[in-house]
C-alpha positions as a printed Julia matrix, in Angstrom:
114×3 Matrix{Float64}:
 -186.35    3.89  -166.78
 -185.36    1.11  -164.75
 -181.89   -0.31  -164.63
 -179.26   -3.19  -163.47
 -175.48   -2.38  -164.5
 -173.14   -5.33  -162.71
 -169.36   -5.62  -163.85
 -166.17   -6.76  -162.43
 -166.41  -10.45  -163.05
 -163.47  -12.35  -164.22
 -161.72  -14.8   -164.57
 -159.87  -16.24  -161.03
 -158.11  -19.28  -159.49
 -159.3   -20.64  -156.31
 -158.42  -18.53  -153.36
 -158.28  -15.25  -155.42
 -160.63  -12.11  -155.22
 -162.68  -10.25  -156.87
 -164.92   -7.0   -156.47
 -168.12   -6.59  -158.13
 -169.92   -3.25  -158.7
 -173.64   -2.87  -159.65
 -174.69    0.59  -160.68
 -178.91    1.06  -159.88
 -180.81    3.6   -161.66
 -185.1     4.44  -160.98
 -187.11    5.38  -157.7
 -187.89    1.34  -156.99
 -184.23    1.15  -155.35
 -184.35    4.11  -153.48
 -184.17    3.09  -149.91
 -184.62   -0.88  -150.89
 -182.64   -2.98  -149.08
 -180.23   -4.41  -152.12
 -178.59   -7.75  -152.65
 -176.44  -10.09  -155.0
 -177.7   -12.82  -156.44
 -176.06  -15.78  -158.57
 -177.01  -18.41  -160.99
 -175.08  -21.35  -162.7
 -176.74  -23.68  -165.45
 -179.53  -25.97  -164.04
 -180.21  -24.32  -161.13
 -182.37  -21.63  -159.64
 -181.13  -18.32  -159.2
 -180.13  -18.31  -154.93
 -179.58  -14.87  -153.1
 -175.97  -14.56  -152.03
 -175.98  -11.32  -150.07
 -178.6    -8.27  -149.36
 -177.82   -5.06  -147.38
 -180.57   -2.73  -146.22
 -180.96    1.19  -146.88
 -179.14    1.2   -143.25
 -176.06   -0.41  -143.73
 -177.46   -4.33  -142.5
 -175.97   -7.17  -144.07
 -176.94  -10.84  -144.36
 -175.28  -13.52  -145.97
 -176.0   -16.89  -147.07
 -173.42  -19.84  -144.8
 -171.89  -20.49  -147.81
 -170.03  -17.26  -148.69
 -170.09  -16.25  -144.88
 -166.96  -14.79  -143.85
 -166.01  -14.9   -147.36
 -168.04  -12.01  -149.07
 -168.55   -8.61  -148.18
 -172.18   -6.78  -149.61
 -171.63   -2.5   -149.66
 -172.84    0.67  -150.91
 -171.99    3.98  -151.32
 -175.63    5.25  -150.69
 -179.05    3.69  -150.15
 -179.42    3.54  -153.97
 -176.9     3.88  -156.42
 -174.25    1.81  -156.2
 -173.87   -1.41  -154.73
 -170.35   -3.51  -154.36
 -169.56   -7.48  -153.35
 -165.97   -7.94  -152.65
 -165.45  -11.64  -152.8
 -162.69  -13.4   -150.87
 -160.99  -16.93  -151.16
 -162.73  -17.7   -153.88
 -163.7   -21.51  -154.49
 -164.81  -23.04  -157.76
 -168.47  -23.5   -156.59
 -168.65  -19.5   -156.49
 -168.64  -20.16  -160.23
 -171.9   -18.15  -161.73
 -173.38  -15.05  -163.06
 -173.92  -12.4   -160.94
 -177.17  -10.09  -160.45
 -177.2    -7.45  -158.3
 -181.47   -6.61  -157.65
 -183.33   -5.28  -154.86
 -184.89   -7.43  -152.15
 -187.43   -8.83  -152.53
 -186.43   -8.65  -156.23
 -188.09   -6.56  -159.01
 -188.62   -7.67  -162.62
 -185.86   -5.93  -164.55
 -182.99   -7.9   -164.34
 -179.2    -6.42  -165.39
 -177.18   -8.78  -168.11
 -175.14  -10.42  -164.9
 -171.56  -10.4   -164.64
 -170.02  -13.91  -165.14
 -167.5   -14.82  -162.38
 -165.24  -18.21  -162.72
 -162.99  -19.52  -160.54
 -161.1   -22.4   -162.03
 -157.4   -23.84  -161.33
């Protein structure tokens, strides 16, 4: 079977930190270039952060310099430690493969209020 495990969201004030860890299971992420994704009410779910089976990642501007996407291996577990947080980070977080398959995890929600 297929599966999405993310954890380590929390609760945060602005400029805090955070690390979030996304355990992968099933063949499809074996050697997929893997990412973070994040969604808040209203709006589409946006791509935050991917890294490829050889260590290659890309960010999106607005968590540049902010975010950092690892993994242990090509496949199993993924990590985003996130830096100075703002309140805009504010979402649930999806770790998936990129492009993204079908089976969604349940998210981790991550909030960063004063």
């Amino acid at each position: 079977q297929v599966r999405l495990v993310e954890s380590g969201g929390g609760v945060v004030q602005p400029g805090g930190s955070l690390r979030l860890s996304c355990t992968t299971s099933g063949l499809v992420f074996k050697f997929a270039t893997m990412a973070w994704y994040r969604q808040v009410p209203g709006k589409e779910r946006e791509l935050v952060a991917s890294i490829s089976a050889s260590g290659t990642a890309d960010y999106v501007d607005s968590v540049q310099g902010r975010f950092v996407i690892s993994r242990n291996n090509p496949y199993t577990t993924v990590f985003l430690q996130m830096n100075s947080l703002k309140p805009e980070d504010t979402a649930v977080y999806y770790c998936n493969s990129r492009p993204a398959k079908p089976n969604w995890g349940r998210g981790t929600q991550v909030t960063v209020s004063s």
